[in-house]
C-alpha positions in Angstrom: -110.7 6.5 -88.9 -109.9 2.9 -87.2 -108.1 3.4 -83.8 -105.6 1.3 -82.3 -105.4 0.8 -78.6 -102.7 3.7 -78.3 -105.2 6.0 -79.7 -108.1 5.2 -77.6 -106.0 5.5 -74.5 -104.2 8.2 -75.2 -107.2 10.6 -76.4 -109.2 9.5 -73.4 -106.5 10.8 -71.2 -105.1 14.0 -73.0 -106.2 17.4 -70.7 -104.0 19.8 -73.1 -101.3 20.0 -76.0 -98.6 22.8 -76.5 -97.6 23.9 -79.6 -94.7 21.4 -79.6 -97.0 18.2 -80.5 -96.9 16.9 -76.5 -99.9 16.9 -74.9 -100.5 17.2 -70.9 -101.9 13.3 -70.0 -103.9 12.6 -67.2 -102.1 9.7 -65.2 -104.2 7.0 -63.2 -101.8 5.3 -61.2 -98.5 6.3 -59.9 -96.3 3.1 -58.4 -93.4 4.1 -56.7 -90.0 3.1 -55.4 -87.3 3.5 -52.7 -84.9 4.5 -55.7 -86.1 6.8 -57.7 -88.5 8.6 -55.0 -85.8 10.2 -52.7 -85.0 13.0 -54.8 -88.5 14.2 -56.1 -90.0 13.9 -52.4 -87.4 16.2 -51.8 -87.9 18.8 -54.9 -91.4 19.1 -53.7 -90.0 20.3 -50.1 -88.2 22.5 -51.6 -90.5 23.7 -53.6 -93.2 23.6 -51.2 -95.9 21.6 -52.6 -97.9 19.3 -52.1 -99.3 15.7 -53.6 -102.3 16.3 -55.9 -103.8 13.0 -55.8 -102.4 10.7 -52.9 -104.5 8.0 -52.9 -103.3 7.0 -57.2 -100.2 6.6 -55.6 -98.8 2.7 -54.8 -95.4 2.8 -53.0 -93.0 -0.8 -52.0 -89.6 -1.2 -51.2 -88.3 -3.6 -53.6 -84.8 -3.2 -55.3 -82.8 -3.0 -52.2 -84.6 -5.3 -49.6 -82.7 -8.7 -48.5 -84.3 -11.7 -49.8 -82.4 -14.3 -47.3 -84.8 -15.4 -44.1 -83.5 -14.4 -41.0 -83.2 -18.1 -39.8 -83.0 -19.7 -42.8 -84.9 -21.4 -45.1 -86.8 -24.1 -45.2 -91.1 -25.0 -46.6 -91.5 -23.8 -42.8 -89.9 -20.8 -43.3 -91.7 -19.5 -46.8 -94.4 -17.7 -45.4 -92.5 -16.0 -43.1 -91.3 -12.5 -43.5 -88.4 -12.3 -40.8 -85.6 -10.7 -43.5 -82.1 -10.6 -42.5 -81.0 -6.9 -42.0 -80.0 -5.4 -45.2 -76.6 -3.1 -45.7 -76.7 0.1 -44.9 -77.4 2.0 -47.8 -79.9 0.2 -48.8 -81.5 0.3 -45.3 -81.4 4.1 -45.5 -83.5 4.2 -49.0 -86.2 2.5 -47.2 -86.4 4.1 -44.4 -86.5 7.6 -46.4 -89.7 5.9 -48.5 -91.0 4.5 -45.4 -90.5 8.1 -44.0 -92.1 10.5 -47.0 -94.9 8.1 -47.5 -96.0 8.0 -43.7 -95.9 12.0 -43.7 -97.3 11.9 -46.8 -100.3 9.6 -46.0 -99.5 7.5 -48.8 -100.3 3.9 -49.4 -97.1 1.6 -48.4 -96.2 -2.0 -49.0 -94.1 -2.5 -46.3 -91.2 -5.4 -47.5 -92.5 -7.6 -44.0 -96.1 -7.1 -44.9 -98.3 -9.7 -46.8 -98.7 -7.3 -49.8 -94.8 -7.2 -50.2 -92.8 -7.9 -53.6 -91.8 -6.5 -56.6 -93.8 -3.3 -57.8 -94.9 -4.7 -61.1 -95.9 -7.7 -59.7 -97.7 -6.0 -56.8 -99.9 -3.4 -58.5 -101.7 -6.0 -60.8 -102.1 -8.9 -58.4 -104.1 -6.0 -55.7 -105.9 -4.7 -58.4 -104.5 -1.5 -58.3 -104.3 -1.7 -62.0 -107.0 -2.1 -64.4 -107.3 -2.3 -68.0 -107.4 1.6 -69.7 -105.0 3.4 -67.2 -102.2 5.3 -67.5 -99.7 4.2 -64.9 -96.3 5.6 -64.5 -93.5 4.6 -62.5 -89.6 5.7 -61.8 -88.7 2.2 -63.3 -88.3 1.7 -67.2 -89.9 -1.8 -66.7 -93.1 -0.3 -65.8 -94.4 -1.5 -69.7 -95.1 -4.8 -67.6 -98.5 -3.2 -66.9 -98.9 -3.0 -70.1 -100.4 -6.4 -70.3 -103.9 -5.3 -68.9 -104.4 -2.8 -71.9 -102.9 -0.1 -70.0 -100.5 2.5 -71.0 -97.6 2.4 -68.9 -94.2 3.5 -68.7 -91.5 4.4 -67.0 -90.3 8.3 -66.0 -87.4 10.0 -64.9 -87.2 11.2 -61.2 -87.8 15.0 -62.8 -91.4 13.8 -64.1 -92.1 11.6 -60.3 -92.2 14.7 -58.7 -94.1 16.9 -61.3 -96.7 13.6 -61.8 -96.9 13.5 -57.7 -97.5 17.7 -57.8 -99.6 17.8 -61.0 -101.3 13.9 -61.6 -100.4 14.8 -65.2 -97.3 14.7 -67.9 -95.9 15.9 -70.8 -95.5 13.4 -73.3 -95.0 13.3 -77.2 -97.5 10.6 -78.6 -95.2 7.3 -79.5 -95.8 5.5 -83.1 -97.3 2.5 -83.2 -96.1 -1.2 -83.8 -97.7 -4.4 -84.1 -96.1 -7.4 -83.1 -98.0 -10.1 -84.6 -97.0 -13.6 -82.9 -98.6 -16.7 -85.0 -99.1 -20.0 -84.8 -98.0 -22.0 -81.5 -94.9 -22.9 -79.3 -92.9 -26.4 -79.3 -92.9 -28.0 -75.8 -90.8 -26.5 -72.9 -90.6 -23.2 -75.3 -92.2 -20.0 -73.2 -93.1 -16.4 -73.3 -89.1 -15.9 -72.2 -88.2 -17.2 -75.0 -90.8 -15.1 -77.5 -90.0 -12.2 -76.3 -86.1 -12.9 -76.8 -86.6 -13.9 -79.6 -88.6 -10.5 -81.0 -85.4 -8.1 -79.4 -82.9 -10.7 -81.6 -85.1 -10.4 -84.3 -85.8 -6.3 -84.4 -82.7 -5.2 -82.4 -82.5 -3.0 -79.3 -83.5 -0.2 -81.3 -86.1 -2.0 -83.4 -89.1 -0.4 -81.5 -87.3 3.2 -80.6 -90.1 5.7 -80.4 -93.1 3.4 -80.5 -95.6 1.7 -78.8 -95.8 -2.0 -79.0 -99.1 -4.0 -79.3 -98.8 -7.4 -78.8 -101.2 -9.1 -80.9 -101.8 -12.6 -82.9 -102.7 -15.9 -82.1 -100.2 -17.0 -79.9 -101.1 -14.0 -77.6 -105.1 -14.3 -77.6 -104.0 -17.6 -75.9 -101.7 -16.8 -73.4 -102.2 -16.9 -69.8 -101.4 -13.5 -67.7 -98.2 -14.1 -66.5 -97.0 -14.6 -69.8 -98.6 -11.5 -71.1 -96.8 -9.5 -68.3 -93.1 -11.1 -69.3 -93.9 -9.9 -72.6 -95.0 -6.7 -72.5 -91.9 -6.4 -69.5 -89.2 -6.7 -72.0 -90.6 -4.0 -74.7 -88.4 -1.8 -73.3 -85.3 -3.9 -74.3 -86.5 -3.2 -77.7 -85.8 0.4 -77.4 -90.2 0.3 -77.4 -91.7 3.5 -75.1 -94.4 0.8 -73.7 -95.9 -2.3 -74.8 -99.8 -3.5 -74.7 -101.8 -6.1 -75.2 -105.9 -6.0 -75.7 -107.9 -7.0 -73.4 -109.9 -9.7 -73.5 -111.9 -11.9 -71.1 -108.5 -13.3 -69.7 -107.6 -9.5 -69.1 -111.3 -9.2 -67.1 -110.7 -12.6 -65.2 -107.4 -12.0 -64.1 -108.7 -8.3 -62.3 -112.3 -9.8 -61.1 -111.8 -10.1 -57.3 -108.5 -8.4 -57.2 -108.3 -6.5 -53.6 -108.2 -3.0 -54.9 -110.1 -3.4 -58.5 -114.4 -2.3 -58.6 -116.7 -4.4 -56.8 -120.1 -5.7 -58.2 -122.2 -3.3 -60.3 -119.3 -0.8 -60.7 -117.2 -3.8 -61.8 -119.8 -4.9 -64.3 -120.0 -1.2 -66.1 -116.1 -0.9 -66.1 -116.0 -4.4 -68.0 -118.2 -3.1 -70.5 -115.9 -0.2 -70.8 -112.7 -2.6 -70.9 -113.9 -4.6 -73.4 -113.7 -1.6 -75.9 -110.2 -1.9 -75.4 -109.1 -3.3 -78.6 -107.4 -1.9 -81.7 -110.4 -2.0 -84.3 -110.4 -3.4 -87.9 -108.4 -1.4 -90.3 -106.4 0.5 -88.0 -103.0 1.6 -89.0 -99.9 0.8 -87.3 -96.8 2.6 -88.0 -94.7 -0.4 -88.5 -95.7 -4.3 -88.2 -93.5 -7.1 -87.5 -94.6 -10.7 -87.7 -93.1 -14.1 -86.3 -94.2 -17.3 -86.5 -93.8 -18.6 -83.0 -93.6 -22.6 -83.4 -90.1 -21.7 -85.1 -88.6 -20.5 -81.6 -86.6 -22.5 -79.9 -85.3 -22.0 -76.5 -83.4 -18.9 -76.6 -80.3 -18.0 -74.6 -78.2 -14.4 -74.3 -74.6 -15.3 -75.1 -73.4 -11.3 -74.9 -74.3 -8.2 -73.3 -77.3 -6.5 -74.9 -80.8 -8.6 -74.7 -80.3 -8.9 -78.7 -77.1 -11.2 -78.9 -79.2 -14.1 -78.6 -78.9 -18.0 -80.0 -81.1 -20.8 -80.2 -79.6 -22.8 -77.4 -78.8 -25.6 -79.5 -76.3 -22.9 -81.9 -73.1 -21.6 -80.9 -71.7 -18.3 -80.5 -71.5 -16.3 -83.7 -68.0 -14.8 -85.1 -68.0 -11.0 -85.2 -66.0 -11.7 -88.6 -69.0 -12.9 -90.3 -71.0 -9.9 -89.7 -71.0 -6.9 -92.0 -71.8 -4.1 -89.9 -68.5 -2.5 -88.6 -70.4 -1.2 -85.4 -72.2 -4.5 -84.6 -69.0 -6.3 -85.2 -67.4 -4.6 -82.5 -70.1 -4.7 -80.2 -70.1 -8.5 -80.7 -66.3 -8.5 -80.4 -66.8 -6.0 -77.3 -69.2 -8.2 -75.9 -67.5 -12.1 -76.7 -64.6 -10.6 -74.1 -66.3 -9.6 -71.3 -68.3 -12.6 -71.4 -64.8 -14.4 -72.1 -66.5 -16.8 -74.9 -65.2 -17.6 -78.1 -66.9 -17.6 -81.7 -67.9 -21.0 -81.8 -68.3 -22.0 -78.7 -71.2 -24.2 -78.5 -74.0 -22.9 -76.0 -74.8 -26.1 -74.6 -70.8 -26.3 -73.2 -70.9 -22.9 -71.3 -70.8 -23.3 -67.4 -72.8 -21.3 -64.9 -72.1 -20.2 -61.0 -75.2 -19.6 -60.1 -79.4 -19.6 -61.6 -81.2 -17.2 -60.8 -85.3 -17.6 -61.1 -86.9 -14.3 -60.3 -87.6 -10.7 -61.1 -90.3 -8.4 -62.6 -89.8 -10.5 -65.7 -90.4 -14.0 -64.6 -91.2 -14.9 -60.4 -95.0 -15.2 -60.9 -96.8 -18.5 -59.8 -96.6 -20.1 -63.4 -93.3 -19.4 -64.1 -92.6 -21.6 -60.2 -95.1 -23.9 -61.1 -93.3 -24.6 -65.0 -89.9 -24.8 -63.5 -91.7 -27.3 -60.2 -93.4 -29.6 -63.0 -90.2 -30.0 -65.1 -87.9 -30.9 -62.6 -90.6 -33.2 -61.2 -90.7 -34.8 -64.3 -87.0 -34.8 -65.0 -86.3 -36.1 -61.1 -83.4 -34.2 -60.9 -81.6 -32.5 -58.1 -79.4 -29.1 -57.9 -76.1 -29.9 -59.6 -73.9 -30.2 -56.0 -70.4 -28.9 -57.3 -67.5 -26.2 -56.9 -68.1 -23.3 -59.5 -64.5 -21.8 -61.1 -64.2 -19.2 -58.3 -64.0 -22.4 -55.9 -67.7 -21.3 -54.3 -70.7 -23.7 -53.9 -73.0 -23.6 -56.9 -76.0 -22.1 -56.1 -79.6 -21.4 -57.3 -82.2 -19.3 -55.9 -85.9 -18.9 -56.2 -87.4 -15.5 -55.6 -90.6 -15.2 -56.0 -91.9 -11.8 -57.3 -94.5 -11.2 -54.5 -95.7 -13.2 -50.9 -99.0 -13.5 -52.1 -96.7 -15.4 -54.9 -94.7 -17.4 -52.4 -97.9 -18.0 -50.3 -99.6 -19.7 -53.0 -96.8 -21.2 -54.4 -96.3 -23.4 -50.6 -99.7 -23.9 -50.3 -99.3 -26.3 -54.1 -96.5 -28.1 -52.5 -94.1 -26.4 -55.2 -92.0 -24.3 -53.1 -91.5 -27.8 -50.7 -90.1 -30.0 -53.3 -87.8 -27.6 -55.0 -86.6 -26.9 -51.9 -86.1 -30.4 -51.7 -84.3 -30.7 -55.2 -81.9 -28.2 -53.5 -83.0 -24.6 -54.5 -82.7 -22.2 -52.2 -86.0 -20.5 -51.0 -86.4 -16.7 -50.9 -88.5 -13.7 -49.7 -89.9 -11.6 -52.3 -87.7 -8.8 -54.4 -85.7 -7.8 -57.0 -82.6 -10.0 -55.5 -80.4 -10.6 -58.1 -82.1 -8.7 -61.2 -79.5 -6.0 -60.6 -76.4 -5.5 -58.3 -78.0 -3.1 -55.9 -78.7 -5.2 -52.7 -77.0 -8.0 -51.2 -78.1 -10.8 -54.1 -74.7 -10.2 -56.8 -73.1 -12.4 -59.0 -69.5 -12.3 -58.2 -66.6 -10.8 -60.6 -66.2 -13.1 -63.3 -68.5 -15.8 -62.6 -71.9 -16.3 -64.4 -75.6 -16.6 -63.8 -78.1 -18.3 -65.8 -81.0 -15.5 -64.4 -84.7 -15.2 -66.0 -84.1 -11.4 -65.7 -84.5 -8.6 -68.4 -81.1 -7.3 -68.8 -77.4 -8.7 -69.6 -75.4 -6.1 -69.5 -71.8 -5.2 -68.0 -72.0 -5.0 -64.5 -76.2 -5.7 -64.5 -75.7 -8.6 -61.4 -72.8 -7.2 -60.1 -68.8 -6.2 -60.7 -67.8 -8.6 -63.6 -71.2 -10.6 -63.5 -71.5 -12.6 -67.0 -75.2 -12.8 -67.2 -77.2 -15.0 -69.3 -80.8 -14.2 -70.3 -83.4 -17.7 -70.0 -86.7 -18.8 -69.1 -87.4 -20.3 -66.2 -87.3 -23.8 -67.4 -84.2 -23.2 -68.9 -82.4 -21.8 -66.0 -84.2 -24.4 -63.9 -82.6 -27.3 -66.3 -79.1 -25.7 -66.0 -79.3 -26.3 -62.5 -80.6 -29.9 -62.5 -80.7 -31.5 -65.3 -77.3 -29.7 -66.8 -75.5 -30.1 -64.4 -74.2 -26.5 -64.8 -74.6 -26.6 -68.3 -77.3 -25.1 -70.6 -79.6 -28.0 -72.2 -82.3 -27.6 -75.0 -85.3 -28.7 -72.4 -87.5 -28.6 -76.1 -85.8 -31.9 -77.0 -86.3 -33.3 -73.6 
C-alpha cells in the first residue's frame, strides 16, 4: 500500500505497541525550555534517574529572557548581547535550566551567546534538525519543525521527563490530512496570511487528531521560512503536527548547517531524505484544498486564530451566524476586543506592532517588512496611543545568527532608522510571560500565533498579521490596518 510521509516516519521509529493501539516511538531530538523543564528535571531527582541520551537533547532560554539592550539600541548595538536584567521570576527559571543542564552535561544556548533565540528557530538554523526525525519539545509550537519532513510535536512536562529517562513515548498514531494549497499568491500576500486563512477556513478543530501535510503547488515553491510559519500554526488548527516533504529546498536549507552530517555521511543521508515524500496513491484521511491566489491579506479581529477577515471586510455580526455556540463565541469575543459588527478592519487602531516570534522573526520575514517600507518611504507613525503612551513597534528577531545577518544587509539599520525599535532575540511579546506585554486594553498588531484573552498580557487585544502587514500599520497606516495587496 502507498504511504504517506506520517507512515514512513512513524514505522521507522516505532520500538513497541501495547494493546491499546499506542506504540513506544523512538524520539531523535529533544529541544527544551526554561518553562516546561523545571518540573521533569526534578521528577527524575526524585525518582533517581538518569538522562538516557544527553547529547539529543537542545536546551535555550527563550520565553522569559529580556529583549531590551542594556544601553540601548541602536545598528551599533544589534550584535551585541548586553540584555537588561530580567524580573525576578523569570531570572530564576533560567538560572534553574542553566543549573540542571550544567549538572546534567547537556547542551545549552545560553540567551548572551551567539547561538541564542527562540528554540524553533534555533534547532533548524544549527542543524540540529534534519529531515526524518522525531523531535519533541515542552512547547505545542514545536510542529514548526515540521517543515523539514520531521515529525514533531509538542509534550506535556509528564512525557519531558519520561522522553529525558527513556528517549522514547507513547503515542497513538494521528490521521492524516492533506492540505493542498494551489495556484499562487497576489503581491504583498504571504505564508501568514495562508496559513490564516486555512484555520478560518477549517476551524480550530478542523485538523483535531491529525497530522497535517502541507502539499501543492504553492508549497513546492516556497522558501523555508515560509514553510516553518506554516507548519508553526498547525497547531491552531487543533492538528497534532504538521509536515511538509522534502525536497531539494529541504536538503539546501540543512547542507552546511553547524550541527547537520558533513561530506560523505551528508551525501547518504540525502539519499535517505529524499525518500521522504508521501508516494502516489496514498490515502489521506481527510483532504482540504485552497486555491491560494484568492487570499487576501488576512487579519484576526477576535480571540481564537479562526475569527479571521480579509483586511479589506469588516467585522462580522454574531446575528448572522447560525450556530448558537459560534454566535456567542463571536459575541464573547466582539467584547473583549471592544469592536462592533460592522466595523470596518481598515478603521481599527493599534498601540503597538509587534514583528517577531517562532511564527515570523526569520531573515525573510525582516527582509519583506525592510523592502516594503523601503519602497513605501514611510516612517513609524509618531503619535499618543488611547492609554496616552508612545506608539511603539518592535522588531525581534527570532535568533542572533538572525539579527547578525539581518545588520550585516543593512536591514536592521534602516528600520531602525524608519523608527522601529531594535531587539535581542526571544519570544518578547508572543506571550505575557517576560517584560515585553501589551498593556490592559490597548492593542497590538503582532505576527504571532495566538489571539487569545490575555495571550500579550492583562487585557491585551491582539491582532494576528504578517509581517508586512503589521509593518504597514506602523508606517504606512499610520496606526491603522491597510490592504498592502493594493499598494
Amino acid at each position: 500500500m502507498a504511504q504517506t510521509l506520517l507512515d514512513k516516519i512513524w514505522k521507522r521509529h516505532v520500538v513497541a505497541s501495547d494493546d491499546d493501539g499506542r506504540d513506544l516511538l523512538y524520539v531523535d531530538r529533544h529541544l527544551m525550555h526554561e518553562v516546561t523543564s523545571p518540573q521533569a528535571f526534578d521528577g527524575l531527582r526524585q525518582a533517581r534517574r538518569g538522562i538516557r541520551r544527553k547529547g539529543l537533547i537542545l536546551a535555550v532560554a527563550d520565553h522569559n529572557v529580556a529583549t531590551k539592550h542594556r544601553t540601548g539600541g541602536g545598528g551599533s548595538q544589534a550584535n551585541s548581547m548586553r540584555r537588561i536584567q530580567s524580573g525576578a521570576a523569570s531570572a530564576n527559571q533560567m538560572r534553574t535550566l542553566l543549573g540542571n543542564c550544567n549538572a546534567n552535561d547537556i547542551r545549552y544556548f545560553s540567551p548572551e551567546s551567539r547561538h541564542a533565540g527562540i528554540v524553533h528557530v534555533v534547532g533548524p538554523e544549527q542543524g540540529f534538525i534534519v529531515p526524518g526525525m522525531t523531535v519533541v519539545c515542552g512547547d505545542s509550537h514545536t510542529s514548526t519543525n515540521g517543515a523539514l519532513g520531521c515529525l514533531a510535536f509538542g509534550i506535556g512536562t509528564t512525557e519531558v521527563e519520561h522522553v529525558m529517562a527513556t528517549q522514547a513515548i507513547w503515542q497513538a498514531k494521528p490521521k492524516t490530512m492533506r492540505v493542498e494549497l494551489r495556484n499562487a499568491l497576489a503581491a504583498n500576500v504571504y505564508a501568514k496570511d495562508v496559513i490564516l486563512n486555512v484555520i478560518r477556513s477549517i476551524g480550530i478543530h478542523g485538523a483535531t487528531g491529525h497530522s497535517i501535510e502541507y502539499a501543492g503547488p504553492y508549497i513546492e515553491g516556497l522558501g523555508m521560512d515560509g514553510r516553518f510559519t506554516i507548519c508553526n500554526m498547525s497547531i491552531e488548527a487543533g492538528g497534532r503536527s504538521g509536515m511538509v516533504a522534502v525536497d531539494e529546498g529541504t536538503i539546501d536549507f540543512v547542507r552546511s548547517r553547524p550541527l547537520a552530517p558533513k561530506g560523505r555521511m551528508f551525501q547518504r543521508a540525502a539519499e535517505y531524505w529524499r525518500t521522504l515524500v508521501s508516494e502516489p496513491g496514498a490515502r489521506f484521511d481527510r483532504t482540504v484544498a485552497i486555491d491560494v491566489a484568492r487570499i487576501k491579506p488576512q487579519v484576526t479581529w477576535g480571540t481564537t486564530p479562526d475569527q479571521v477577515a480579509d483586511v479589506d471586510g469588516k467585522v462580522p455580526d454574531p446575528a448572522d451566524v447560525d450556530d448558537e455556540v459560534k454566535r456567542g463565541n463571536y459575541a464573547k469575543a466582539l467584547r473583549y476586543m471592544d469592536l462592533k459588527p460592522g466595523d470596518r478592519i481598515t478603521d481599527i487602531e493599534m498601540d503597538r506592532v509587534f514583528i517577531g516570534s517562532c511564527t515570523n522573526a526569520r531573515l525573510q520575514d525582516i527582509k519583506d517588512i525592510h523592502d516594503f517600507v523601503r519602497a513605501a518611504g514611510k516612517a513609524v507613525v509618531r503619535k499618543k496611543t488611547s492609554s496616552g503612551r508612545q506608539f511603539q513597534a518592535i522588531i525581534v528577531p527570532g535568533s542572533k545568527l538572525v539579527s547578525e545577518r539581518a545588520v550585516a544587509l543593512g536591514y536592521a539599520r534602516e528600520l531602525e532608522r524608519a523608527g522601529f525599535e531594535w531587539r535581542l532575540p526571544g519570544c518578547s511579546m508572543c506571550l505575557g510571560m517576560n517584560d515585553d506585554k501589551v498593556g490592559p486594553r490597548e492593542r497590538c498588531a503582532s505576527t504571532s500565533n495566538r489571539n487569545f484573552e490575555g495571550r500579550q498580557g492583562y487585557q491585551a487585544r491582539t491582532h494576528l498579521v504578517s509581517p508586512v502587514m503589521a509593518a504597514a500599520a506602523a508606517t504606512v497606516g499610520r496606526g491603522s490596518f491597510v490592504d498592502v495587496s493594493a499598494a
